[in-house]
MDTraj code that builds the backbone (N, CA, C; nanometers):
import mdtraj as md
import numpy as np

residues = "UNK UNK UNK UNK UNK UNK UNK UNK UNK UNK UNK UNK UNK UNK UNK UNK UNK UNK UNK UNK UNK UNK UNK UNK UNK UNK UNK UNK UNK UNK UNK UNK UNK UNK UNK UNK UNK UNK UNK UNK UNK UNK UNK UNK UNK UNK UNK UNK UNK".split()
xyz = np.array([
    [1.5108, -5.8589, 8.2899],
    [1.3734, -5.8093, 8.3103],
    [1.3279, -5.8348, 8.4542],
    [1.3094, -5.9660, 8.5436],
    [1.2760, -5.9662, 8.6194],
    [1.3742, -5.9597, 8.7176],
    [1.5436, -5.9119, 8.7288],
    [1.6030, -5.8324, 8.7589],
    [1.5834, -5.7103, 8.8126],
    [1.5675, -5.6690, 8.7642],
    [1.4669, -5.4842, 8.7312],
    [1.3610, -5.4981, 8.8112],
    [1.3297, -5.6038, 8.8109],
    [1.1479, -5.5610, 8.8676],
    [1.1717, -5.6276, 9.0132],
    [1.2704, -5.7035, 9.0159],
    [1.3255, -5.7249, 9.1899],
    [1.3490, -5.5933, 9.2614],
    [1.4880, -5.5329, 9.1746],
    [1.5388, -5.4161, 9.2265],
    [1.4673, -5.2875, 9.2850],
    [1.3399, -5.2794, 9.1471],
    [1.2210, -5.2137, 9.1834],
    [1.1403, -5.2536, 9.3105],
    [1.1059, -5.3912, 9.3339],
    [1.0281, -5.3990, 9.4697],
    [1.1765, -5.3806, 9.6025],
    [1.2507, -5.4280, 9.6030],
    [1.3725, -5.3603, 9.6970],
    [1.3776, -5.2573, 9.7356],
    [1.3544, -5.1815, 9.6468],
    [1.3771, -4.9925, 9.6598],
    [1.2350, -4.9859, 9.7084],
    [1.1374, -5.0343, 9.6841],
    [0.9741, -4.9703, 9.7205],
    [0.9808, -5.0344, 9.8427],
    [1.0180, -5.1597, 9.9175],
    [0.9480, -5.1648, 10.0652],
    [1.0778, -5.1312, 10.1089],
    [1.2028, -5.0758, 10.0907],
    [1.2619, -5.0403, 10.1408],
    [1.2047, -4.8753, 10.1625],
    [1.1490, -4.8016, 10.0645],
    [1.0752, -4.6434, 10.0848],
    [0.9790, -4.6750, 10.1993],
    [0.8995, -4.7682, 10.1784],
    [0.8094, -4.7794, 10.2679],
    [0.8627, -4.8093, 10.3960],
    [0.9365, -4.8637, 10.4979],
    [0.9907, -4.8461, 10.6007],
    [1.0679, -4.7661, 10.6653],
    [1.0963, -4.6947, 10.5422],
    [1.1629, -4.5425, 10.5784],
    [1.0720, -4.4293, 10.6084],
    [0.9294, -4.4893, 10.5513],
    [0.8432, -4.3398, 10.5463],
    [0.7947, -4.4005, 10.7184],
    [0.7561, -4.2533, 10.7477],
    [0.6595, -4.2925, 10.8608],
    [0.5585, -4.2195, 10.8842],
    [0.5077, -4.1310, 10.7791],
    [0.3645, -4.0551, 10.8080],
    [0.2846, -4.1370, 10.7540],
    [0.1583, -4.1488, 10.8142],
    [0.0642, -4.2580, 10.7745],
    [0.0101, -4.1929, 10.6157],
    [-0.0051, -4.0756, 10.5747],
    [-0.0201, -4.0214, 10.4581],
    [0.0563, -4.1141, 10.3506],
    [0.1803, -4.1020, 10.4109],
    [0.3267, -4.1500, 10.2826],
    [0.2692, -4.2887, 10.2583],
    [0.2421, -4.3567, 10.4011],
    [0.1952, -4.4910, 10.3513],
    [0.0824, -4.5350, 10.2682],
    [-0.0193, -4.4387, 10.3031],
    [-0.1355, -4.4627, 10.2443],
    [-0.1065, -4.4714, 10.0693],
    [-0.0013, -4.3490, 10.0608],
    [0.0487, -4.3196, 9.9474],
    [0.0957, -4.3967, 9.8551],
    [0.1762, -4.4943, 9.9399],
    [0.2840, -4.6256, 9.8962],
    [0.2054, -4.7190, 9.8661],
    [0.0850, -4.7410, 9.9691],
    [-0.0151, -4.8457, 9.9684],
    [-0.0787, -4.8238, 9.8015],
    [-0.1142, -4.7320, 9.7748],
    [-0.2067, -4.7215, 9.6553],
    [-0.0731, -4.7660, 9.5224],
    [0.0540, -4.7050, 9.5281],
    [0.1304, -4.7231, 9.4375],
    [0.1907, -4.8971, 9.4450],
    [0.1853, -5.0039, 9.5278],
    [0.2177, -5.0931, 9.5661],
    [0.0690, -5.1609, 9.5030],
    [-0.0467, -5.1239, 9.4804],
    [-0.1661, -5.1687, 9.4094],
    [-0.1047, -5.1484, 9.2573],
    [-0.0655, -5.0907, 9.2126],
    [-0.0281, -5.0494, 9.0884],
    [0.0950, -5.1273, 9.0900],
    [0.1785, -5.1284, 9.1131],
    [0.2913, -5.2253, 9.1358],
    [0.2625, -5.3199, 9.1084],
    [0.1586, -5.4218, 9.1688],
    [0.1419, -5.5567, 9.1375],
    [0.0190, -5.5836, 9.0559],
    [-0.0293, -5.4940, 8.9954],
    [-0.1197, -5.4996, 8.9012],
    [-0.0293, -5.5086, 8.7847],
    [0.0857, -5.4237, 8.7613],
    [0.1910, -5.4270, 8.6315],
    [0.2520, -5.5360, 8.6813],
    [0.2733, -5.6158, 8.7274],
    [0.3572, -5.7349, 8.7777],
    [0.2669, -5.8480, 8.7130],
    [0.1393, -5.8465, 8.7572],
    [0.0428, -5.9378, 8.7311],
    [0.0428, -5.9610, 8.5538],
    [0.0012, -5.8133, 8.4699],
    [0.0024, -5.8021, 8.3389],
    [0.1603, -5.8406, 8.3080],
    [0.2325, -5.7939, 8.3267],
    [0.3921, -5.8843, 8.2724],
    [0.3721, -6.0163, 8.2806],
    [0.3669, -6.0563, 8.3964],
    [0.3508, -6.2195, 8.3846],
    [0.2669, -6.2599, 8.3000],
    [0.1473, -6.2151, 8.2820],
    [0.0220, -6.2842, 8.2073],
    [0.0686, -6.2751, 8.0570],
    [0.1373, -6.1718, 7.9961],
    [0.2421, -6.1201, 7.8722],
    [0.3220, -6.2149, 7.8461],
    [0.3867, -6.2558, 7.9571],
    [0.5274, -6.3444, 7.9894],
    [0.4651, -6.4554, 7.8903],
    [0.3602, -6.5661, 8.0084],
    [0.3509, -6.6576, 7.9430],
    [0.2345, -6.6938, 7.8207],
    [0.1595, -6.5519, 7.7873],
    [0.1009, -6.5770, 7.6855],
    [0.1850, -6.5667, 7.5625],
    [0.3151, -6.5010, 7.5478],
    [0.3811, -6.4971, 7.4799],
    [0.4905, -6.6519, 7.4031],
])
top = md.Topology()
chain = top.add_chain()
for i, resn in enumerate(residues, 1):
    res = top.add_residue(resn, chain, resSeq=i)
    for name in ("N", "CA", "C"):
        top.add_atom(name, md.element.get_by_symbol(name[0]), res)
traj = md.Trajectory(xyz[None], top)
């Protein structure tokens, strides 16, 4: 599980240094909010579980 969710942030700031229109970033920026908002709820899952 948190395998996966490494690999997932790897591949995302790796997109993000590849992009270079400030659009793409803005883009990444908002999906990287969402990213660690589902990161946040897993964990909180994790150890309420």
């Amino acid at each position: 599980m948190f395998y996966i969710i490494f690999v997932s942030f790897v591949m995302f700031f790796n997109h993000i240094s590849n992009s270079s229109s400030i659009q793409k970033l803005y883009i990444n920026e908002k999906h990287f909010y969402k990213l660690h908002k589902l990161c946040e709820t897993v964990k909180t899952n994790l150890f309420l579980s």
